[in-house]
Structures are given as C-alpha cells and as structure tokens.
C-alpha positions in Angstrom: 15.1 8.4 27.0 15.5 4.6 27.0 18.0 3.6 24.2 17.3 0.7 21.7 20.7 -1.0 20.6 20.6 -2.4 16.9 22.9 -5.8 17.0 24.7 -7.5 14.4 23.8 -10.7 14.6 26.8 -12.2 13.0 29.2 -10.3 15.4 26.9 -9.2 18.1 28.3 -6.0 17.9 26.1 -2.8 18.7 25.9 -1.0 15.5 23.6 1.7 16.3 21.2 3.0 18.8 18.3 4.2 18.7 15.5 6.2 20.7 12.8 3.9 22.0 9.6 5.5 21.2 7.1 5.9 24.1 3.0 6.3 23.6 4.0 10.1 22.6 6.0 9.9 20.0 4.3 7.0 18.3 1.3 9.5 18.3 3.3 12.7 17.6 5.2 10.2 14.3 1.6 9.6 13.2 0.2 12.6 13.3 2.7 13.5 11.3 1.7 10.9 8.9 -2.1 11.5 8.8 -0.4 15.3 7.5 1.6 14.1 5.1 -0.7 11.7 3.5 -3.1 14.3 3.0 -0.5 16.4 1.4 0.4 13.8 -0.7 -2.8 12.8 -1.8 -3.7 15.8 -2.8 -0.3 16.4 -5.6 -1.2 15.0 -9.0 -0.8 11.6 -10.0 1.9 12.4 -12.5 3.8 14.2 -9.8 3.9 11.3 -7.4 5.1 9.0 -9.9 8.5 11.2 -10.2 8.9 11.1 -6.8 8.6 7.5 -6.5 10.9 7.1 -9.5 13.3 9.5 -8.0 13.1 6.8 -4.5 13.8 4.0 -7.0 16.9 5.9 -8.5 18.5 6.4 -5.2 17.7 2.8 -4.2 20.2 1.9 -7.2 22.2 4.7 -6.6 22.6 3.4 -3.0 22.4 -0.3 -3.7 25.8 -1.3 -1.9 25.2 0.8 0.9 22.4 -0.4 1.7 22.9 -3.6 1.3 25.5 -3.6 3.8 23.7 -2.1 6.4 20.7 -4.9 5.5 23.1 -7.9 5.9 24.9 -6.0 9.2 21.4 -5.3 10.9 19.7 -8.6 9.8 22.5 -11.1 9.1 21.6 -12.5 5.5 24.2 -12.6 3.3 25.2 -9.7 0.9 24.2 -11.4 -1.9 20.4 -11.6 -0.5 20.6 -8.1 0.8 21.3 -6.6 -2.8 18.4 -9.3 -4.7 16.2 -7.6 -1.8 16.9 -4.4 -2.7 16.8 -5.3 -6.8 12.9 -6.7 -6.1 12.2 -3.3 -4.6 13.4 -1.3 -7.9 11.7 -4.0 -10.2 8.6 -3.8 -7.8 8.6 0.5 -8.0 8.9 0.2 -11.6 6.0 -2.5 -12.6 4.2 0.2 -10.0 5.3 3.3 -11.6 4.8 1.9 -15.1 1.3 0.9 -14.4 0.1 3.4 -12.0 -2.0 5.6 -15.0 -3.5 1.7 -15.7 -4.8 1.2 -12.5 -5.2 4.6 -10.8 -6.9 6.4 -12.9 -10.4 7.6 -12.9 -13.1 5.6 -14.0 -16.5 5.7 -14.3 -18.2 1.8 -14.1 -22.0 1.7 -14.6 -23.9 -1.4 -14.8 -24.4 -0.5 -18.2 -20.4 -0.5 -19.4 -20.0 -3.6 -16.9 -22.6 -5.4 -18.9 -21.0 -4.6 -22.3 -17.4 -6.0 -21.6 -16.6 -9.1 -22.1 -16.5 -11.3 -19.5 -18.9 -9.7 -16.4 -20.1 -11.3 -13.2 -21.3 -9.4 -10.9 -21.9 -10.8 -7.5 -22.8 -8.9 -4.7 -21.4 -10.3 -1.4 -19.2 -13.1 -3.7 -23.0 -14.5 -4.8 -23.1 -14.5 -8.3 -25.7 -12.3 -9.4 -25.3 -12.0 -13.1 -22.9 -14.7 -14.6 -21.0 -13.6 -17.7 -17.4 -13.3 -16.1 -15.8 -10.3 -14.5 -16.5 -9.4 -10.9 -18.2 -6.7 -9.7 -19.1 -5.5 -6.1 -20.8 -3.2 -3.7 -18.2 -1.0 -2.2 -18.5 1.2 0.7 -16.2 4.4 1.0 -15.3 5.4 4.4 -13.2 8.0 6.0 -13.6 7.3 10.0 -10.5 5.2 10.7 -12.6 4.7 14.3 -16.0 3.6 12.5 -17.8 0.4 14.1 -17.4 -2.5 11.6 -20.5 -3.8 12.3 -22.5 -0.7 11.4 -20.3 -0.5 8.3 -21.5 -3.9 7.6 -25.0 -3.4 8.3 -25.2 -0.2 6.1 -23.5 -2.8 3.2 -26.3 -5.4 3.6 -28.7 -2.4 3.6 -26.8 -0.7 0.4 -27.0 -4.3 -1.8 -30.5 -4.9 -1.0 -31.6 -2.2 -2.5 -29.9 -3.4 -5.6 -32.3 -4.8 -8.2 -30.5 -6.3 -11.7 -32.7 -6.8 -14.3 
C-alpha cells in the first residue's frame, strides 16, 4: 500500500505516515459511514447531545496536545492552533445548548405561520404573503443518486398546487 508522508512544514520533517486510500477503501470508509449515521440517527436527541458534550470535554482535556500536532502538521503558530481549537469548544457548546431550540419537532401549518408575528411566505423566494417571516416549499428526499432536475420539476409541480387565500 502506497504510503502518504505528513510534513512539517516548518522543519520538513516526516512526522507521520499514513495509508493512501485507493477507490476501495474510500468506499469500504463510507459505507461505514452511511452505518453509523443511521445508528446515530436513530439514538435520542438528548443522548447525542452527551456525546457531543463528552467530544467537547476531551477537546479541552486535550487542548495542548492537540494543538501541537495542529501547528506541527500545518505550521501556524501555537497560539492559533489552541484559538482554533477554543472556537470548536465555544462552537459545540452554542450547538449543544441550542440543539432542543432548533431540533426539535414542530408542527408549522399555514394557520400558526399566519398567526406569528412577522410571516412572509414566499414560495420559490416570490413573496406570496408579505407580513415577515419566510416560509417555503420543501421537498424531502432520501436518494442520495436522485436526478436534480426531476426533484426540481416535482417542486414546481408541489408549489403550483399551492393556493393562499
């Protein structure tokens, strides 16, 4: 298997190498993805927060580590490396904080859109209705392969049948 060195830049020493992937393993790795993402989707909400929380806590358990390796593979200085790393634990925790917010179920009829305050809803960006807040046609798909244009077709087709009165 072909060998991909990992070069300090500052140095140009070989730190590490690693395995070049080939067509095979990319596809085996993403299998392997597709798997776990399925898994994943399926735990509960509150459950995937701890996890990601538990990430974040080894991030600033890890923080100098890691930001060594970050500076010797990349070549920014440490400094840099560690306000890298700090954005990704102030990033998880905005996240993690307002994952219930954002991710939770809801239910948004025309009805409940109407009676907020500030509605617009626009189908295709056009402004259909003009109080404030946006509101569009979505289309839910689970063929990663599917042919854009007949995803866009069926779109056009789904929003003319729209009537607002």
């Amino acid at each position: 298997m072909k060998k991909l060195p990992i070069i300090n830049p500052a140095t140009e020493d070989v730190i590490a190498e690693l395995n070049e992937d080939t067509k095979q393993s990319l596809q085996n790795k993403f299998e392997l993805l597709k798997a776990a993402q399925r898994s994943w989707q399926q735990k509960p909400l509150p459950e995937r927060i701890v996890i990601i929380e538990k990430f974040s806590a080894l991030l600033e358990e890890n923080k100098e580590e890691l930001a060594s390796v970050l500076t010797s593979e990349v070549g920014k200085p440490l400094q840099q490396s560690r306000n890298e790393i700090n954005g990704a634990i102030t990033r998880i925790k905005w996240l993690t904080g307002n994952a219930g917010k954002y991710l939770s179920d809801e239910t948004m009829t025309l009805d409940k859109a109407l009676e907020e305050m500030n509605t617009d809803i626009r189908i295709f960006g056009k402004p259909t209705l003009r109080p404030y807040r946006r509101i569009g046609v979505a289309l839910v798909c689970d063929d990663l392969n599917a042919d854009m244009n007949a995803l866009r077709k069926k779109a056009k087709e789904t929003a003319d049948k729209i009537s607002i009165q």
